[in-house]
C-alpha positions in Angstrom: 18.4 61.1 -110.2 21.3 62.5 -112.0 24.7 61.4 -112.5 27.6 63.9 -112.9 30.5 62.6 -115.6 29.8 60.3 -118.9 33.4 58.6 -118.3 33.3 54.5 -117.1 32.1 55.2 -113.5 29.1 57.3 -114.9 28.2 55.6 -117.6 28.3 51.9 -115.4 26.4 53.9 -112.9 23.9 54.7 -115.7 23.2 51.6 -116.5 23.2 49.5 -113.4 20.2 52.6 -112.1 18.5 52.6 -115.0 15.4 51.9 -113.7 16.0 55.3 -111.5 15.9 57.2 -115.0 18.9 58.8 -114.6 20.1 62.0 -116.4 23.5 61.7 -117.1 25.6 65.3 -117.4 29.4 65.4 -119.1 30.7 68.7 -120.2 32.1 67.6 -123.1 30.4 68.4 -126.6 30.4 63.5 -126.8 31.7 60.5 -124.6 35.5 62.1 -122.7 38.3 60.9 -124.5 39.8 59.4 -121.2 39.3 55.6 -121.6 42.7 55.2 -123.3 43.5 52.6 -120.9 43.3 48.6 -121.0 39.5 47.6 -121.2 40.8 44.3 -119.4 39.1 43.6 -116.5 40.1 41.0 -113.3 36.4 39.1 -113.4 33.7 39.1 -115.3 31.7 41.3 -113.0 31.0 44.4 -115.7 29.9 42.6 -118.6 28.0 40.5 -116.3 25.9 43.3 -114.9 25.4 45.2 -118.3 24.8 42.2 -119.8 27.5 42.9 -122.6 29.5 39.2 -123.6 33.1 40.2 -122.5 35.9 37.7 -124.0 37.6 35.2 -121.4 42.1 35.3 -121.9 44.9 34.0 -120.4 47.5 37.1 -120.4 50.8 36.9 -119.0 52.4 39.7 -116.5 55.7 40.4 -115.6 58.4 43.2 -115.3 61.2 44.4 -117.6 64.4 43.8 -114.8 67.0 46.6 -114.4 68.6 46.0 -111.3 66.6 44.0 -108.1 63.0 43.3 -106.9 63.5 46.0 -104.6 65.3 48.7 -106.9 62.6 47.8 -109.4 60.0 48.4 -107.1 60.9 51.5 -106.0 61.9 52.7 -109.0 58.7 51.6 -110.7 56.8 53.5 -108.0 59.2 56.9 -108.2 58.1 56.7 -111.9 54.6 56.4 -111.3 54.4 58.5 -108.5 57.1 60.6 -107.8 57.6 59.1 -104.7 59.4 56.2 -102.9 57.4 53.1 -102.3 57.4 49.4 -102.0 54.3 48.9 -102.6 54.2 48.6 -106.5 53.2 45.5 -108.4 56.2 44.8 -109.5 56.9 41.0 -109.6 59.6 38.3 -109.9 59.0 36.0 -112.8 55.8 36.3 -114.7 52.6 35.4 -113.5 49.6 33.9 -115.9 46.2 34.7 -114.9 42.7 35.4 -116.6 41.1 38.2 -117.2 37.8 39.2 -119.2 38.4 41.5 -122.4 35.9 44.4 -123.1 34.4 44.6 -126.7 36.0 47.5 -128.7 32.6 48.9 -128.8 32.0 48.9 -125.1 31.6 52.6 -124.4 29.2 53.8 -127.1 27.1 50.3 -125.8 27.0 51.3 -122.5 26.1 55.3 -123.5 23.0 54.4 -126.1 20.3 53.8 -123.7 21.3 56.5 -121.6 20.2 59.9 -121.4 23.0 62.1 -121.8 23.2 66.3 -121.5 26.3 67.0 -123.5 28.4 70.2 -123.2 26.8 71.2 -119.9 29.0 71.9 -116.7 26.6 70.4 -114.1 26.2 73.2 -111.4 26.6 71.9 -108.2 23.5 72.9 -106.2 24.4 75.1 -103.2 21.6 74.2 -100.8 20.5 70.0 -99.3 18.0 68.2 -102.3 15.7 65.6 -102.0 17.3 64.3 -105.6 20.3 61.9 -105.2 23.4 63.0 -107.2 26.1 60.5 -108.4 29.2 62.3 -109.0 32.0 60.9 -110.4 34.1 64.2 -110.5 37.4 63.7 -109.0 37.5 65.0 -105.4 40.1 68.2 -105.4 37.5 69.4 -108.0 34.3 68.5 -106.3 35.8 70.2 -103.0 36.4 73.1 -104.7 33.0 73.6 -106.0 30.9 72.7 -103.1 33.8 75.2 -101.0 34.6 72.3 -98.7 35.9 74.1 -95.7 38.7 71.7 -94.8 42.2 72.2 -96.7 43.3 68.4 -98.4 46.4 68.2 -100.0 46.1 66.1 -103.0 49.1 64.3 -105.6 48.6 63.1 -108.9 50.6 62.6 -111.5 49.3 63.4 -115.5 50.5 60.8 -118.2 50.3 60.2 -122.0 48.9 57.3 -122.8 49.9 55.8 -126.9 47.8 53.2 -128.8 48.3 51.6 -132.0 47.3 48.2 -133.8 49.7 45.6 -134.5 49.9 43.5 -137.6 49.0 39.7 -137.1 48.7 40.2 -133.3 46.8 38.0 -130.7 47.9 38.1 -127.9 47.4 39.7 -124.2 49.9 40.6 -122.3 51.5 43.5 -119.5 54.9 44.6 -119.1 56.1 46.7 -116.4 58.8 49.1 -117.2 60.5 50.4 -113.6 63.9 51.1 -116.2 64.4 55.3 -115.8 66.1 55.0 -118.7 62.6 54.5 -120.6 60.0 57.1 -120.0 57.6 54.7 -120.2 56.3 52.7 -117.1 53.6 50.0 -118.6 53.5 48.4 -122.1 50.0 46.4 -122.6 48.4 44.0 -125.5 45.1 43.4 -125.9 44.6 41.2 -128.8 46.4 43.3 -131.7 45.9 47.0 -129.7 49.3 48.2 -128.2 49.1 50.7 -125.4 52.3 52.7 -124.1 51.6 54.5 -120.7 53.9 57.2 -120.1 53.9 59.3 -116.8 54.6 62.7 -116.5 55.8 63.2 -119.8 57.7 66.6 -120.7 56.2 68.3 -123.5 52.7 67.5 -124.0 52.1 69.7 -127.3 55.2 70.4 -128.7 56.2 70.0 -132.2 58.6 67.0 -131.1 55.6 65.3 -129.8 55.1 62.9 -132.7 58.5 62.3 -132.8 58.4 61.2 -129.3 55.8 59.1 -128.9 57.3 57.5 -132.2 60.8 57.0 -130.2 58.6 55.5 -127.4 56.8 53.4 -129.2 59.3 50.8 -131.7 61.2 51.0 -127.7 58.5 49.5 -126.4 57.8 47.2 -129.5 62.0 46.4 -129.2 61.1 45.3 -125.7 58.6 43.2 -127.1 60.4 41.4 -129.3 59.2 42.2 -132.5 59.8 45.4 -134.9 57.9 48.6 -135.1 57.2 48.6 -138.1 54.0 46.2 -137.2 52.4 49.1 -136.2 49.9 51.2 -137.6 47.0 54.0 -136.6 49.3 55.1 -133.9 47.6 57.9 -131.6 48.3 59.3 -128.4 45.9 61.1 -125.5 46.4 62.7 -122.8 45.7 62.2 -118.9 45.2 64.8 -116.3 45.3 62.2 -113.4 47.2 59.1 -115.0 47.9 57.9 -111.3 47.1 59.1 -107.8 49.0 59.4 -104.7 46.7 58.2 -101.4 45.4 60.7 -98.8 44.8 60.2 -95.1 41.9 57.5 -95.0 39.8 59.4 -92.5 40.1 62.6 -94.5 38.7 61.2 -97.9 35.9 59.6 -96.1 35.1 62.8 -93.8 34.6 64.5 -97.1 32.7 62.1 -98.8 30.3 61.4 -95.9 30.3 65.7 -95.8 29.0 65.7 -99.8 26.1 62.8 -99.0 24.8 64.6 -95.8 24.9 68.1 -96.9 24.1 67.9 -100.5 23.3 64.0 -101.4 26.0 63.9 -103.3 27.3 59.9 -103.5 31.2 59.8 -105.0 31.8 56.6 -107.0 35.0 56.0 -108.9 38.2 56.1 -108.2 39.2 59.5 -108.4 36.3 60.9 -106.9 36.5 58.4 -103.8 40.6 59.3 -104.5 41.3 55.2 -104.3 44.1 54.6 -106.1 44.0 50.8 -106.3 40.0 50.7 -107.3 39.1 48.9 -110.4 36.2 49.2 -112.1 35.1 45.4 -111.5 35.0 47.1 -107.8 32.1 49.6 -108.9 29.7 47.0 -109.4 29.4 46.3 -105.4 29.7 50.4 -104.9 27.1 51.6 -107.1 24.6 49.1 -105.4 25.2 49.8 -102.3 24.9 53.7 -103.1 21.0 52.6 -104.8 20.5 50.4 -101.2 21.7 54.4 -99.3 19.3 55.8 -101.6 16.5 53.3 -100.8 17.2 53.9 -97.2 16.3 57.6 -97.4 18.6 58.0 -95.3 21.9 60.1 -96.4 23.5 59.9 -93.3 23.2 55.9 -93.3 26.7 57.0 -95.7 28.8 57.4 -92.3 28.6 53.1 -92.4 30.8 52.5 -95.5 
């Protein structure tokens, strides 16, 4: 079988159907530079499956306040989004939970025992296969290549997403920034790393760009509590769909069952299923049900998810 994308989705996929031999395709020259988000996971589900020890934490979550719960969570949303909703996770107080931390070294673990065809484009065949494809190419991308005959609007929204280390740091915690005074809309810890997400930011190459994600950065340390100057290996990448708008249920699902019985093409991830809520402790149920479709032989037997 082959799997389409070397990013988390493919890579999990990879490993979980490994006994299908898979042959993994990512047009990149190495691993996408796209996992610049929180390797924290709600369960232990991933490292469970790849058999990788993930650490257990407490972290504590909560919300910068500007003005209300409801002002905050619209405005968290417009941030986000560019739209109006109420549907944000923006909460009163702080909540404590656990959560299960990756090991820095988590992606080049999970790509070693795979076989992976580097700086090749995988060509979408044009005509039904017997061979199952996993693709984990978002959907306004994989509808233009198969010429999906149906027109979908789609919203997204890019973001720049800053890391750096913090001196004498332990500790794991997410801060929610609906302030538009900030450009910054989530500020996370993860043991000593510091990640700044920033959504739609202005100028994504310009020479002021080191200047700004140095601004953005001691802000988000100030609302931290401690001083900037704790940090150190600062870096910044970019995100072409940092967050996702939903689409019409029935239309994401017409196209995805479309892909599987025209061209066995199974979607798993979040952007190429266009889910916006999906976490990647989610993809462990997904990518065995797509190996039970397979098993089936049946590609229509898609229609039941």
């Amino acid at each position: 079988m082959k799997i389409v994308g070397a990013g988390l989705a493919g890579l999990l996929a990879g490993r979980m159907l490994s006994f299908r031999n898979p042959l993994v395709f990512e047009r990149q020259t190495g691993l996408p530079n796209n996992h610049s988000a929180v390797l924290r996971f709600r369960t232990s589900a991933v490292g469970d499956v790849l058999n990788i020890p993930f650490k257990e934490v407490t972290m504590i979550k909560t919300h910068h306040p500007w003005k209300n719960a409801v002002a905050d969570s619209m405005a968290y949303s417009f941030k986000n989004t560019g739209t109006l909703r109420s549907d944000r996770s923006i909460i009163a107080g702080a909540t404590v939970a656990t959560r299960w931390i990756a090991p820095p070294n988590l992606i080049p673990r999970m790509a070693q025992a795979l076989t992976i065809c580097y700086g090749e484009p995988f060509e979408f065949p044009k005509l039904r296969t017997s061979e199952p494809i996993i693709s984990t190419v978002p959907m306004p991308v994989l509808m233009q290549e198969l010429g999906y005959p149906f027109p979908v609007s789609f919203d997204h929204t890019p973001g720049l997403n800053i890391r750096a280390t913090i001196v004498d740091c332990d500790a794991y915690i997410s801060l929610l920034v609906p302030d538009p005074k900030y450009p910054f809309a989530r500020i996370s810890i993860t043991g000593d790393e510091l990640i700044v997400e920033i959504p739609s930011p202005t100028d994504w190459d310009g020479p002021s760009m080191a200047e700004f994600v140095s601004k953005c950065s001691y802000e988000a340390c100030e609302l931290l509590g401690f001083n900037g100057n704790k940090l150190f290996n600062i870096s910044w990448s970019k995100q072409t769909y940092a967050k996702i708008n939903p689409i019409d249920d029935a239309m994401r699902k017409q196209f995805m069952f479309w892909a599987t019985d025209n061209f066995n093409i199974f979607s798993l991830g979040r952007f190429a299923t266009w889910r916006p809520g999906l976490l990647l402790d989610d993809l462990v149920n997904d990518v065995r049900q797509i190996s039970r479709w397979i098993d089936q032989g049946s590609y229509s037997i898609a229609r039941a998810r």
